[in-house]
Backbone bond lengths (Angstrom), bond angles and torsions (degrees), N, CA, C in turn:
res aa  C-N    CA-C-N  psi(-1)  N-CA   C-N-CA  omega(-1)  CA-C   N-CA-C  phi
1 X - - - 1.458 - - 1.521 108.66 -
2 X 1.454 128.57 135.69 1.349 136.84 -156.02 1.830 92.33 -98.36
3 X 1.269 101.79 138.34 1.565 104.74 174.21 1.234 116.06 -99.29
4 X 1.401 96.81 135.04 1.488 120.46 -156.03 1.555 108.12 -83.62
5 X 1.436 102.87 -62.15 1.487 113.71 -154.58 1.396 110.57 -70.75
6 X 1.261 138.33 1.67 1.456 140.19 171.94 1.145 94.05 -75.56
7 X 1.346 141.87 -51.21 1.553 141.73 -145.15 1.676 87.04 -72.02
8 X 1.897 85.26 141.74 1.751 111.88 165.01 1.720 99.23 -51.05
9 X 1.187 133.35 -60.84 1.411 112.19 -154.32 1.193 124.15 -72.24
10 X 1.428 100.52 -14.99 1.705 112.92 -178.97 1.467 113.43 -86.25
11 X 1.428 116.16 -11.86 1.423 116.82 178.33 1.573 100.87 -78.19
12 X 1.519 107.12 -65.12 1.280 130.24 167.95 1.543 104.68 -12.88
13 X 1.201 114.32 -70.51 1.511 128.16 -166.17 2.010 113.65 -69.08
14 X 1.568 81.11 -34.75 1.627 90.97 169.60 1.615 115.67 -58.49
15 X 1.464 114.98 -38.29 1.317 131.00 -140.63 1.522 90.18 -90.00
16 X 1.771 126.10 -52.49 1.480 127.19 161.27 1.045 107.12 -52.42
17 X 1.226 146.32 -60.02 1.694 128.40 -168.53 1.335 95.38 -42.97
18 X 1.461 121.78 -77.29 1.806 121.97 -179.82 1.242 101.36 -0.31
19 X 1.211 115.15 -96.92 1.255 164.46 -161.43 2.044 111.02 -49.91
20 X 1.296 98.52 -36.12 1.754 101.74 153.58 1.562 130.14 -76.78
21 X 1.584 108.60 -40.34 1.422 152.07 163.77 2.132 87.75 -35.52
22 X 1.187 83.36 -80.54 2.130 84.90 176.48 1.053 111.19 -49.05
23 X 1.350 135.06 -43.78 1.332 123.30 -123.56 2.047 86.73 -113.27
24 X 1.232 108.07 -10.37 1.575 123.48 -169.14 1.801 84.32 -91.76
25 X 1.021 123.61 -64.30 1.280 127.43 -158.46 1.897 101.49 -60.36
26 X 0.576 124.84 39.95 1.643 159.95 176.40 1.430 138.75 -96.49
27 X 1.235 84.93 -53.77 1.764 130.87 -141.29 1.779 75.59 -61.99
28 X 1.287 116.03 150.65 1.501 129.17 154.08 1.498 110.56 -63.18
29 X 1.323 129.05 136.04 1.715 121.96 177.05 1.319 115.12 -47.07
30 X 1.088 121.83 -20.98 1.961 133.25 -167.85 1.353 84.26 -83.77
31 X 1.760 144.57 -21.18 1.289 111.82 177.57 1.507 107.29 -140.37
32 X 1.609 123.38 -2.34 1.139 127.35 159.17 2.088 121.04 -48.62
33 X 0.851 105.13 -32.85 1.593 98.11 178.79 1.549 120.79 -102.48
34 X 1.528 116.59 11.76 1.377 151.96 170.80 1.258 127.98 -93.99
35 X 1.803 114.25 -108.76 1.035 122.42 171.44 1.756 113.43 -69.43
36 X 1.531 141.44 -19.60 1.292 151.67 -170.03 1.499 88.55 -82.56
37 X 1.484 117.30 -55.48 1.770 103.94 -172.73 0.962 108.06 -82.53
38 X 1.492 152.95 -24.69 1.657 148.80 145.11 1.267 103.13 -38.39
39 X 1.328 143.91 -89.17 1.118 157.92 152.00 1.532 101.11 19.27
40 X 1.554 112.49 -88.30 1.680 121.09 170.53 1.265 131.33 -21.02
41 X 2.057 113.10 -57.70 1.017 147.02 138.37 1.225 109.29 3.39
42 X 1.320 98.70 -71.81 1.334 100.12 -154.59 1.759 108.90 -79.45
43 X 1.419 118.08 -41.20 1.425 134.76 161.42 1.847 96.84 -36.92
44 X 1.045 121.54 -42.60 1.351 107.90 -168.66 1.396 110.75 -83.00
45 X 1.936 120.39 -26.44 1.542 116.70 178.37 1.542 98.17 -62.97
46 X 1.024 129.97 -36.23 1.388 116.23 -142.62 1.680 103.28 -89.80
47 X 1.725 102.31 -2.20 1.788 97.71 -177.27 1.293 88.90 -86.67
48 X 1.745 107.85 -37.75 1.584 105.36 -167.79 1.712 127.54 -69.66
49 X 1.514 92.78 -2.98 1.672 107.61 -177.97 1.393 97.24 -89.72
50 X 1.314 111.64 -57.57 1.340 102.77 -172.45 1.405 131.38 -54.41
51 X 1.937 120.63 -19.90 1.050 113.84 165.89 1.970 116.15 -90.48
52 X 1.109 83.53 17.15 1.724 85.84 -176.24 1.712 89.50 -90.41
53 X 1.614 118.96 -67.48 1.364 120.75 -179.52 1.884 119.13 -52.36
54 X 1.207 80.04 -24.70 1.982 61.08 165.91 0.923 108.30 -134.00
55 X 1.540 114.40 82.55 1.463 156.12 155.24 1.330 108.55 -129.68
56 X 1.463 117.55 -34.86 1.388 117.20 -130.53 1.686 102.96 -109.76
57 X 1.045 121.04 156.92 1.347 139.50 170.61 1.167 130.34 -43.27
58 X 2.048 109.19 -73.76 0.996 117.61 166.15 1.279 119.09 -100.00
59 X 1.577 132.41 109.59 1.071 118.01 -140.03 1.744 96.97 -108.50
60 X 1.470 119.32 -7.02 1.240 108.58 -164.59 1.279 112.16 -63.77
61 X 1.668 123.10 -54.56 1.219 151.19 -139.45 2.176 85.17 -74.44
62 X 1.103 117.60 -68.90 1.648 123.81 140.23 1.386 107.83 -5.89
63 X 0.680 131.17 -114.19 1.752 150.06 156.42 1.495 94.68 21.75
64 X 1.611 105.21 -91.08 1.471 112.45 165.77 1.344 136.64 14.77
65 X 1.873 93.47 -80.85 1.284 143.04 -176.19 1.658 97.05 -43.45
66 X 1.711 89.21 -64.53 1.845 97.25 -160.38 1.710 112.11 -67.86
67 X 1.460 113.11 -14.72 1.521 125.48 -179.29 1.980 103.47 -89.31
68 X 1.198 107.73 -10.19 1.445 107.65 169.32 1.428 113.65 -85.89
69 X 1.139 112.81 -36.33 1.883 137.33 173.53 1.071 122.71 -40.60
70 X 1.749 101.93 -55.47 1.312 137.00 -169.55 1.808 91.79 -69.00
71 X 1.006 105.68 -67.49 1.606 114.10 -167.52 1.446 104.12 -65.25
72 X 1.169 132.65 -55.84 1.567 105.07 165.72 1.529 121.54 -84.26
73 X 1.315 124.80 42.85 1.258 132.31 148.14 1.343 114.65 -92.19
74 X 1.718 120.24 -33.08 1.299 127.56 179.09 1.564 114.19 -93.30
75 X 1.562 112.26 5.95 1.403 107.62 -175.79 1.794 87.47 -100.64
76 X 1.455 124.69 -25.10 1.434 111.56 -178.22 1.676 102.75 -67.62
77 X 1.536 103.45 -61.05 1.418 104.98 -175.42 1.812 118.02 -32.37
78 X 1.633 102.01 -32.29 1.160 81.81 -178.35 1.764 107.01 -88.39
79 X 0.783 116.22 -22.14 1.772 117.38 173.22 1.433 106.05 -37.43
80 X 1.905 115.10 -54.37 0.968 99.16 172.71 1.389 148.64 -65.66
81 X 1.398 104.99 -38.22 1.641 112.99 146.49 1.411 120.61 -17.08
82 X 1.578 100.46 -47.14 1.671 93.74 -153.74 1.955 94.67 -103.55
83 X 0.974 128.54 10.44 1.304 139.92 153.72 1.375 125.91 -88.46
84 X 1.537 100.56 -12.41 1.571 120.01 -165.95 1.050 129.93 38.70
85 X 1.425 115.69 53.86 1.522 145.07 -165.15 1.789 102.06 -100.24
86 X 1.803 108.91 -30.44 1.182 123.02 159.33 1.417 129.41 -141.48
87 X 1.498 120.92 157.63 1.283 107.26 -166.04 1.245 127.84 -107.29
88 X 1.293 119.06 162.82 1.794 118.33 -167.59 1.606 112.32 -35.05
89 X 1.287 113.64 -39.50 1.785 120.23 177.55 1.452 94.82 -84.47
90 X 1.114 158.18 7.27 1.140 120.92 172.97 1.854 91.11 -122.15
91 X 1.278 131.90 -9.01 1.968 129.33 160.69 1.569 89.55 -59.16
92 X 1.851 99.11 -76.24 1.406 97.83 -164.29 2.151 111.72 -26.23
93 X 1.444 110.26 -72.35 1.306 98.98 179.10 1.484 131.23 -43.35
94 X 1.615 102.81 -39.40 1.540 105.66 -179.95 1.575 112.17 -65.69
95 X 1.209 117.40 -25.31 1.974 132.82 178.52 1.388 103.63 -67.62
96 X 1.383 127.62 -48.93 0.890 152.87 173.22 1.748 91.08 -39.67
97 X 1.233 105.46 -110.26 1.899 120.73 -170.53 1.161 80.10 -35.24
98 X 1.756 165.13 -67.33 0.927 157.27 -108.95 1.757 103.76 -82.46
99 X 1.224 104.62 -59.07 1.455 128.12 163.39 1.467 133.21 -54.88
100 X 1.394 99.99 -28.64 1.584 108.08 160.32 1.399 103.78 -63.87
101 X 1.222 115.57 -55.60 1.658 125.92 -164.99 1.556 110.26 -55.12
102 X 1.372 114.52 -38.39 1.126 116.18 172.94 1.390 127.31 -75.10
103 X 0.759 134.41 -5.98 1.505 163.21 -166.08 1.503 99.12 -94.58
104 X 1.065 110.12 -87.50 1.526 125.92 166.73 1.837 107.18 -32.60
105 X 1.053 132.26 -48.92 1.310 150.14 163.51 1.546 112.75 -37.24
106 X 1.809 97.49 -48.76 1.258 88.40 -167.84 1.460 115.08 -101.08
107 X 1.300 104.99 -0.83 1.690 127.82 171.52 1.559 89.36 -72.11
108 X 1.434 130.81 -68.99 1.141 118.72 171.12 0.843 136.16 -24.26
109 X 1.385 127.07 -62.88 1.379 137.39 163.01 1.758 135.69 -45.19
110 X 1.480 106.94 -18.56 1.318 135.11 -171.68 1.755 98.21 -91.99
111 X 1.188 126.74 -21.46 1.137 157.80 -133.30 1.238 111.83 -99.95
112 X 1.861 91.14 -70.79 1.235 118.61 -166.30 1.962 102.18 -89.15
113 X 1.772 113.72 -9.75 1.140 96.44 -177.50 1.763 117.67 -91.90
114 X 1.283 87.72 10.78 1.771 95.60 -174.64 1.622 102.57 -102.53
């Protein structure tokens, strides 16, 4: 079994879940048991993808997967923004780690096509 948790992207990804985890526990009740537990959800596929893909063989199709994740993880974040469930400094930061991750993703991917 390939070890996961040393790798930059998995810290990275660890470090936003944290960091949504706070920023959800916030949430007004009208969207805490909604968009805050979708939201989470989704922070949690993307730790759980990432130790699936680096395990895995074919890693592109994987890869993919976790860059679809990513992007509707940042299309909720921004929902919340625009519900004002969170605030401009705390998207900006979450966009921020969001974009690292992708980066890393796509280094991955560059990676995995050679």
């Amino acid at each position: 079994m390939a070890r996961y948790d040393h790798t930059p992207i998995f810290q990275k990804a660890y470090i936003l879940t944290v960091n949504v985890y706070k920023a959800t526990s916030n949430f007004k009740r009208e969207y805490k048991y909604t968009l805050g537990e979708k939201t989470k959800l989704l922070c949690n596929d993307l730790l759980d993808l990432i130790v699936v893909v680096n395990s895995a063989e074919n890693k592109l199709e994987l890869l993919e997967k976790l860059n679809n994740k990513l992007e509707t993880l940042r299309i909720h974040l921004r929902l919340a923004f625009d519900l004002k469930a969170i605030s401009r400094g705390q998207l900006g930061e979450l966009n921020r780690q969001i974009e690292e991750i992708g980066r890393q993703i796509g280094g991955w991917q560059k990676w995995a096509h050679r």
